[in-house]
C-alpha positions in Angstrom: -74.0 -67.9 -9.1 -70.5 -69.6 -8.4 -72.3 -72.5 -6.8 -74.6 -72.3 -9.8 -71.7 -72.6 -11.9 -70.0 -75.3 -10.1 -73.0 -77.6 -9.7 -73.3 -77.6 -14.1 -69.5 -78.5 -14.5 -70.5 -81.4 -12.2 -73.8 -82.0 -13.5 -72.5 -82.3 -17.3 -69.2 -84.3 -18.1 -68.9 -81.6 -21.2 -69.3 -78.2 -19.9 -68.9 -74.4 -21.1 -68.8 -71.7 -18.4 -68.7 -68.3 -21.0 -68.1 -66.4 -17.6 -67.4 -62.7 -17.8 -64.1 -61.4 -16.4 -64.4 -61.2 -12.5 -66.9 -63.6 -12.0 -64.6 -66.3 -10.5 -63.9 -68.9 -13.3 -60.9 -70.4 -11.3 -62.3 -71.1 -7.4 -65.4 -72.1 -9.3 -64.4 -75.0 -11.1 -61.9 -75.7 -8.0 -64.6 -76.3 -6.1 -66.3 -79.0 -9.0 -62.7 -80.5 -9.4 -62.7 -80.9 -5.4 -66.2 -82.2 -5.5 -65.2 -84.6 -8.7 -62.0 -86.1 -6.7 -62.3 -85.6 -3.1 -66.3 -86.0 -2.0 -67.6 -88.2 -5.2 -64.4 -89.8 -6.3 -65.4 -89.9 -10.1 -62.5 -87.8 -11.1 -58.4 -89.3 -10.4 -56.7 -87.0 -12.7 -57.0 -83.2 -13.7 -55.2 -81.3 -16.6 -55.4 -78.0 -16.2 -54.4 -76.1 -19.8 -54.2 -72.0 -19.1 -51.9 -68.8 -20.6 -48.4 -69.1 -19.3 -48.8 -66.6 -16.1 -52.3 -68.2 -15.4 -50.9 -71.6 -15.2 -48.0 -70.4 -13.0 -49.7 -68.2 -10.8 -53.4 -67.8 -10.6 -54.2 -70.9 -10.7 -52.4 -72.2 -7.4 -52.6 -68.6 -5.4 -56.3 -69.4 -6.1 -55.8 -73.4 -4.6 -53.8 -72.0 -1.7 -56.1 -69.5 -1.1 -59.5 -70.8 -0.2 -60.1 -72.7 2.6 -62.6 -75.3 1.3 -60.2 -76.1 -1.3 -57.6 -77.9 1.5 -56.3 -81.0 0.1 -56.3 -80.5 -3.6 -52.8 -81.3 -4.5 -51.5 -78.9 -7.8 -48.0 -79.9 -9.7 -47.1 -77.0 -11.9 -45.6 -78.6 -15.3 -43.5 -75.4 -16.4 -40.4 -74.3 -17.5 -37.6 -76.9 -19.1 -38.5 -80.3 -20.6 -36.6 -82.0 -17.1 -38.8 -79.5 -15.0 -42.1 -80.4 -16.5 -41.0 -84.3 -16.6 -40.5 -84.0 -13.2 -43.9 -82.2 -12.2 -46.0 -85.2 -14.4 -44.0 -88.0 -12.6 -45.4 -85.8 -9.2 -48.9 -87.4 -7.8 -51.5 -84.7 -7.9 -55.0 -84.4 -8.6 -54.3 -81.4 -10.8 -51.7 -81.1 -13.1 -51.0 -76.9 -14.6 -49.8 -76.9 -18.0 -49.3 -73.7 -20.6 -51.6 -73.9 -23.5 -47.8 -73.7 -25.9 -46.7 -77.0 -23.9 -49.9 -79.5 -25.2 -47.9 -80.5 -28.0 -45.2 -81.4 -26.4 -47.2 -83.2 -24.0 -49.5 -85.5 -26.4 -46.8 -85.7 -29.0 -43.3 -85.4 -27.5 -42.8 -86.1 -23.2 -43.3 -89.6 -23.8 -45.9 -89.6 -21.2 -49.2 -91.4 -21.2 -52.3 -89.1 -21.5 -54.5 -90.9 -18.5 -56.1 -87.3 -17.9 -59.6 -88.3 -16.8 -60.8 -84.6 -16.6 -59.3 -81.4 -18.5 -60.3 -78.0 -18.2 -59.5 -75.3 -20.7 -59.0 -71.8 -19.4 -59.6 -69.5 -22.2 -61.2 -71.7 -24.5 -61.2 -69.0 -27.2 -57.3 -69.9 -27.3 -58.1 -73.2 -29.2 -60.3 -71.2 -31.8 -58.1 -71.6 -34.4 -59.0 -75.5 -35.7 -55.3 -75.6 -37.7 -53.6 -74.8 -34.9 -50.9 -77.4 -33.6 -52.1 -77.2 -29.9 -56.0 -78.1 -31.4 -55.0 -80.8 -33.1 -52.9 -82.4 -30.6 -55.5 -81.9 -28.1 -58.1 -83.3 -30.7 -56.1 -86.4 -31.1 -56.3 -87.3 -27.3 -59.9 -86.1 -26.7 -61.3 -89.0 -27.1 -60.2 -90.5 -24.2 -61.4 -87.9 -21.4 -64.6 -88.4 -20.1 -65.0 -84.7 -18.3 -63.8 -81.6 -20.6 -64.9 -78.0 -19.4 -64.1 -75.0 -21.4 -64.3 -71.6 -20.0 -63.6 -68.2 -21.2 -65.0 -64.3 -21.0 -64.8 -63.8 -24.8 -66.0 -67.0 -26.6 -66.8 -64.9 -29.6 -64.3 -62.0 -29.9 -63.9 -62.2 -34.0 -67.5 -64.0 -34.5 -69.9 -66.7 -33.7 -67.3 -68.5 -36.3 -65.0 -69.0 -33.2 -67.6 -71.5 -31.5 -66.9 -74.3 -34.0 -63.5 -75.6 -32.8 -64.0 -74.5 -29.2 -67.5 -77.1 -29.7 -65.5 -79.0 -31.4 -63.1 -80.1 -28.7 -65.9 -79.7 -25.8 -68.2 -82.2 -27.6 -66.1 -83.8 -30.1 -68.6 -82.3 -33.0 -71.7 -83.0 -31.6 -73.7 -79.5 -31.2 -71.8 -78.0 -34.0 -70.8 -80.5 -36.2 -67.6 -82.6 -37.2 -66.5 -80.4 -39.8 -66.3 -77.0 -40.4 -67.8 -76.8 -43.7 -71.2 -78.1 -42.7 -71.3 -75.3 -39.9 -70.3 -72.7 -42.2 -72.9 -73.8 -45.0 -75.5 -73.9 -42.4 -75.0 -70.9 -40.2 -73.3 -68.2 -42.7 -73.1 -66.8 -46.2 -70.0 -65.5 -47.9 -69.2 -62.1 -47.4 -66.0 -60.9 -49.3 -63.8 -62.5 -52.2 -61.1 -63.1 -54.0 -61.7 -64.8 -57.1 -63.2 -68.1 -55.8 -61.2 -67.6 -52.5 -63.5 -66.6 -49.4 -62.1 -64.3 -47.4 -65.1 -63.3 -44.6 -68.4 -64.7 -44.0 -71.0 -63.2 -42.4 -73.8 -65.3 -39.9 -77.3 -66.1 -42.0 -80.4 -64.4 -40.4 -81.6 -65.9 -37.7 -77.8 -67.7 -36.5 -76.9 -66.5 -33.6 -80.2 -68.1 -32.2 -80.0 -71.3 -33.7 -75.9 -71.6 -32.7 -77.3 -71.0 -29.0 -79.9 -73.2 -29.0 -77.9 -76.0 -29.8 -74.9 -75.5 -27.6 -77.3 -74.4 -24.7 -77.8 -77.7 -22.7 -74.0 -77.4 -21.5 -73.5 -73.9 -22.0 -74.0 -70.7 -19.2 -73.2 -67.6 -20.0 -72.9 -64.6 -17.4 -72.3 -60.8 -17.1 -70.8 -59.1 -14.6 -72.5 -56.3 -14.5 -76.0 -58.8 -13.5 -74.0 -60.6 -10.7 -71.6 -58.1 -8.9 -71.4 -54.8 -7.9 -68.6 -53.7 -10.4 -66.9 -50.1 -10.0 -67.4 -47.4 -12.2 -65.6 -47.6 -15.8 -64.6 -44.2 -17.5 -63.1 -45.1 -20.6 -61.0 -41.8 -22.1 -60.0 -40.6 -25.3 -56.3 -38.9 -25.3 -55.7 -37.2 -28.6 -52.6 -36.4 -29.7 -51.5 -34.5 -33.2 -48.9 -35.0 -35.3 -47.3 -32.1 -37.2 -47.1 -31.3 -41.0 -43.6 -33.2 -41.3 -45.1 -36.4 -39.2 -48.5 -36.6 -40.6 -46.8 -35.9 -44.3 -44.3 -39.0 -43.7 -47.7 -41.3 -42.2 -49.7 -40.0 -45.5 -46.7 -41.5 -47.6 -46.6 -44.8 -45.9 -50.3 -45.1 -45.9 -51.1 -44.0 -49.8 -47.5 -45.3 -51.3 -46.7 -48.5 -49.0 -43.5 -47.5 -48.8 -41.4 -44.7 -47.3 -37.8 -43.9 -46.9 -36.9 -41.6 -43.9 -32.9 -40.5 -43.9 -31.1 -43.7 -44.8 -34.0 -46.3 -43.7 -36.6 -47.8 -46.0 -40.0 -49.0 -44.8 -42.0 -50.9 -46.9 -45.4 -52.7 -46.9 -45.8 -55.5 -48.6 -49.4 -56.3 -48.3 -52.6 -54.7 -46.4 -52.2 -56.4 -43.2 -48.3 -55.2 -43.4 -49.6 -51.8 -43.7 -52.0 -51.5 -41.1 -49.2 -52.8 -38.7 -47.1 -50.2 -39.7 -49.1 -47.6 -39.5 -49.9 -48.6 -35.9 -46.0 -48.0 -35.0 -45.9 -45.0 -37.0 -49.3 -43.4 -35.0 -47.4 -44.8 -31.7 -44.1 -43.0 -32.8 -41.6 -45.2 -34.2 -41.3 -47.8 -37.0 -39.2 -50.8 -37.7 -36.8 -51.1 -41.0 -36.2 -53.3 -43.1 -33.3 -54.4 -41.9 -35.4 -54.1 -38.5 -34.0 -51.0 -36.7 -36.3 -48.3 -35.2 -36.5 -45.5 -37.2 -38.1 -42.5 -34.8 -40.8 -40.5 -36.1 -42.5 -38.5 -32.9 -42.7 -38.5 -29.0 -46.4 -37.1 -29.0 -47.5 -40.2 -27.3 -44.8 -40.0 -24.7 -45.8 -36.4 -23.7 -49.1 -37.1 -23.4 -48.1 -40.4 -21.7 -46.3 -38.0 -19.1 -49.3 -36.1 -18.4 -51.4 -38.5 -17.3 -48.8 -40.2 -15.1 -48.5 -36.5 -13.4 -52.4 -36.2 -13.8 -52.2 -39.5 -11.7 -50.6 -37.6 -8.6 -48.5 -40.7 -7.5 -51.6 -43.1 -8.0 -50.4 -46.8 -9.7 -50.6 -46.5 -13.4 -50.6 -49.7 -15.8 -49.1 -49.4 -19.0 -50.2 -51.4 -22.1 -47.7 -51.5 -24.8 -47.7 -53.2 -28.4 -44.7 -53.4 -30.0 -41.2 -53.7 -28.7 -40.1 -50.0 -29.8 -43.2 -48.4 -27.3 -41.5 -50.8 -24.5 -37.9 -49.5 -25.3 -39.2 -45.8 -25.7 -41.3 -45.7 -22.9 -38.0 -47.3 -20.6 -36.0 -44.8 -21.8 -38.0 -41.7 -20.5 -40.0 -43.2 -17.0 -39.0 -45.8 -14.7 -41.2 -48.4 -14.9 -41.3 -51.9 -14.3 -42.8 -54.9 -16.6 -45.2 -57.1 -15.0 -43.7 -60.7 -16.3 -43.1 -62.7 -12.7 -44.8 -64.1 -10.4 -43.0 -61.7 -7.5 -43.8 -58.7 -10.2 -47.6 -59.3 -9.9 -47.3 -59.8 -5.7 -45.4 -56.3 -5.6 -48.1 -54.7 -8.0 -50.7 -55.4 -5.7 -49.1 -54.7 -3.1 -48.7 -51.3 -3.7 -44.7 -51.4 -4.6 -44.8 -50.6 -8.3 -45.9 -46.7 -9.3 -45.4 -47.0 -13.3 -45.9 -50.6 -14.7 -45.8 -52.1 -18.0 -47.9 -55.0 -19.4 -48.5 -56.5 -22.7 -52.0 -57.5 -23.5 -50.5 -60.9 -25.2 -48.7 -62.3 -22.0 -50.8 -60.6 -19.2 -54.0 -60.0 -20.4 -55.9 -63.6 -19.4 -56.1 -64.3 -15.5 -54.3 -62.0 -13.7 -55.5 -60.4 -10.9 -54.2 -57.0 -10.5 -56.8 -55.2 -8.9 -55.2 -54.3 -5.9 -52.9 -52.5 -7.3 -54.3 -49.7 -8.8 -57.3 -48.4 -10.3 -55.4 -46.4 -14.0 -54.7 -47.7 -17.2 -53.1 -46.4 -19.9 -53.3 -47.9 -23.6 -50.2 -46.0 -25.1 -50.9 -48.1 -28.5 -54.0 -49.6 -29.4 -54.7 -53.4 -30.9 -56.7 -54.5 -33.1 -58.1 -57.9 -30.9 -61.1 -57.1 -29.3 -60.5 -60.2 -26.9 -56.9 -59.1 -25.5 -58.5 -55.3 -24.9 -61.3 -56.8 -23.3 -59.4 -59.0 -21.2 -56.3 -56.6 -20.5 -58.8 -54.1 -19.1 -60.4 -56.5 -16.7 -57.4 -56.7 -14.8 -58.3 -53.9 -13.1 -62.5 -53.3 -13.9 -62.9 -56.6 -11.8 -64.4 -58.1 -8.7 -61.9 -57.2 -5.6 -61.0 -53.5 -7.1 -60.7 -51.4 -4.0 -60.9 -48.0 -6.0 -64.6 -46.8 -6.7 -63.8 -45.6 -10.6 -61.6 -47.6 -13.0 -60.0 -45.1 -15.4 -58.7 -46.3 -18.9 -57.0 -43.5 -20.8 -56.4 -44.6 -24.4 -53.7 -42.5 -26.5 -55.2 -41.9 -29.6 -53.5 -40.0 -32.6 -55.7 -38.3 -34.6 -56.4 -39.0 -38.1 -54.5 -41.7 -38.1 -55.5 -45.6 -37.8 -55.8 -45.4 -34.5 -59.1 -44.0 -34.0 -60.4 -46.9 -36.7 -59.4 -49.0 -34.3 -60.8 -47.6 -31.1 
C-alpha cells in the first residue's frame, strides 16, 4: 500500500494522501521525493512544511533511517532567524521548515521561493483559510508545479475543513476559488445569530458529491485494513467531587462567575466558560489576575493509581493546561517529552512517567517503543489532537499486544460531554 501511495504522489503533480496514523506518511513520500529528484530528475527543490518536532526530528530519523533513501540530502531550517538563513543558503534536495516559520519564509527571509515541489504534513493545519501561514503559502502557490498534502484527520471539525486544504492542493479547482460557492453548494445554515451564521450543517447527499470531486488526486486509508494494529482498550476513570467542589463548579457553571477566598473567576462568554470548567473538573483554575486557585486533587489520586496499577510499565501523560503540568510535577517525577534526546530516551526505555501535550506532540512522533499506557488527565475538546496524540502509541511498530488509554473523567461535570 506504501508503494501504492508513493506511485500517486508521482503520478499526480497535486496529490492528497488522507493516510491514517501508522501507515507511513513520511518514508512514503520519501521514497516519491527520491524518485522525483534522484531516478527521474523532474524535481530540484523540496519544501518540507511539518509541526515543529516533526520537522526537527521525524522527518530526518526517517531519511537516515531507510536504506533506499541514501543520498537524499535534508537541511533543517529551525531555530533563530541566522540558523534558518543559514540552513536555506545549504544545497539540499529537501529543505524542513515548521508550519509557524512560512510567513517568515515567503514574506520576511528575503529569500527567493524556487521550491519546485512542497509537501504539507498535516494538511488539516492550513484549514483555517484566514490564517497568516494560508495566505502566505497561497500567495506563492502558484509557482510550484508538485504540492502533496497529507494528513490522518482531513475532516476533524467537518467536511468544511476540505475547502482551504483543496484550496492550496489545487489552487480552487475541485472545490472552488471561494468559500462561499462551496458553502452555498454543499451546506445549509445550521445556527444563528441575528443574520450572523454561526454553524452549517452538509446538505444531503454532500459528503458524496465533496468526494467525488476531489477523488482523482485523493487516497484515503485505514489502518485497521492495511496493518495488523494491537488491541485498543479505551477506559473510563471516574472521579467525584465532594459537596463543597461540585457546589463551587455548580456556581461557575450556572452564575459565570465565582469567587473562592480572595480570587475571583469570571466567564465572560460561553467559550470562556467551558474552558474553565475544564480546569475546574481537572482541579485547579486560573484568576483573574491569572494565579491558580486550587479546587481538588481527585484527579491526581486517581492519576496515582493507575501509575501503581502500571507496576513500573512506561506511562504517558497528556496534560492541557499549565496548572495540570505544574500539579502533576509537584506530586510524581516525570519528565516532558519536548527534545529530540527526550523522544530517543522514551523509546528507549529510560523514561517511567512522561508528560506530553497534545498541541506540541501529538502530530508525527513516534513513541511506540516506549510504552504501551496512556493517561488523559484532562480531556480536549479537538477530536484531531485526541486522535493524533493517541496514535503515538496505537501505531505500527508497538511492541506491546494491548494499547491502554485511561481517560480521567469527573463525573457530572463537562468532562464526560466531552468524552
Amino acid at each position: 500500500y506504501q508503494k501504492y501511495a508513493a506511485e500517486h504522489i508521482e503520478k499526480n503533480p497535486v496529490a492528497a494522501l488522507f493516510l491514517d496514523m501508522g501507515l507511513g506518511k513520511t518514508v512514503t513520500t520519501l521514497t516519491a521525493i527520491y524518485d522525483l529528484v534522484l531516478d527521474s530528475f523532474e524535481v530540484q527543490k523540496v519544501l518540507v512544511i511539518a509541526p515543529l518536532r516533526v520537522a526537527r526530528d521525524t522527518w530526518p530519523d526517517e531519511i537516515e533511517k531507510w536504506e533506499h533513501l541514501k543520498g537524499l540530502s535534508y537541511s533543517v531550517v529551525i531555530g533563530s532567524e541566522e540558523e534558518r538563513k543559514q540552513a536555506l543558503a545549504k544545497r539540499a534536495h529537501i529543505y524542513l521548515i515548521n508550519r509557524e516559520n512560512i510567513d517568515w519564509l515567503v514574506n520576511k527571509s528575503g529569500y527567493d521561493f524556487n521550491f519546485d515541489m512542497v509537501v504539507i504534513d498535516e494538511l488539516s493545519s492550513f484549514k483555517s483559510f484566514t490564517s497568516k501561514r494560508f495566505k502566505s503559502l497561497l500567495e506563492v502557490r502558484p509557482k510550484v508545479k508538485r504540492f502533496v498534502g497529507l494528513t490522518g484527520t482531513p475532516t476533524s471539525n467537518g467536511l468544511m475543513d476540505l475547502w482551504a486544504e483543496f484550496r492550496l492542493l489545487d489552487m480552487g479547482k475541485r472545490l472552488g476559488r471561494y468559500i462561499s460557492t462551496f458553502r452555498n453548494l454543499f451546506f445549509v445554515p445550521e445556527k444563528y445569530y441575528g443574520d450572523k451564521v454561526y454553524t452549517y450543517k452538509a446538505k444531503a447527499g454532500a459528503e458524496q458529491g465533496i468526494y467525488n470531486l476531489i477523488g482523482d488526486i485523493t487516497i484515503s486509508m485505514k489502518a485497521n485494513d492495511f496493518l495488523n494494529m494491537p488491541k485498543l482498550l479505551l477506559n473510563e476513570v471516574v472521579v467525584k467531587l465532594n459537596q463543597a467542589e461540585r457546589k463551587l463548579y455548580s456556581n461557575l457553571e450556572t452564575q459565570m462567575a465565582l469567587q473562592v477566598k480572595d480570587q475571583e473567576i469570571n466567564a465572560v462568554n460561553a467559550a470562556s466558560l467551558s474552558g474553565k470548567l475544564l480546569q475546574m473538573a481537572n482541579g485547579a483554575v486560573y484568576s483573574e489576575d491569572g494565579s491558580i486557585v486550587y479546587i481538588h486533587d481527585r484527579k491526581l489520586d486517581a492519576l496515582e493509581d493507575l501509575i501503581e496499577g502500571a507496576n513500573g510499565k512506561p506511562v504517558l501523560i497528556a496534560y492541557w493546561f499549565k496548572h495540570d503540568l505544574e500539579r502533576i510535577k509537584e506530586r510524581f517525577k516525570v519528565r516532558e517529552i519536548k527534545s529530540s534526546q527526550d523522544i530517543k530516551d522514551w523509546n528507549a526505555g529510560k523514561i517511567a512517567l512522561a508528560v506530553i501535550h497534545p498541541a506540541s506532540a501529538g502530530h508525527g512522533l513516534n513513541l511506540q517503543a516506549g510504552g504501551s499506557t496512556m493517561v488523559w488527565f484532562g480531556l480536549t475538546w479537538s477530536l484531531e489532537l485526541y486522535q493524533q496524540t493517541n496514535a503515538r502509541l496505537w501505531r505500527q511498530g508497538q511492541q506491546d499486544g494491548t494499547v491502554v488509554i485511561h481517560h480521567i473523567i469527573a463525573k457530572d461535570t463537562i468532562d464526560e460531554a466531552v468524552m
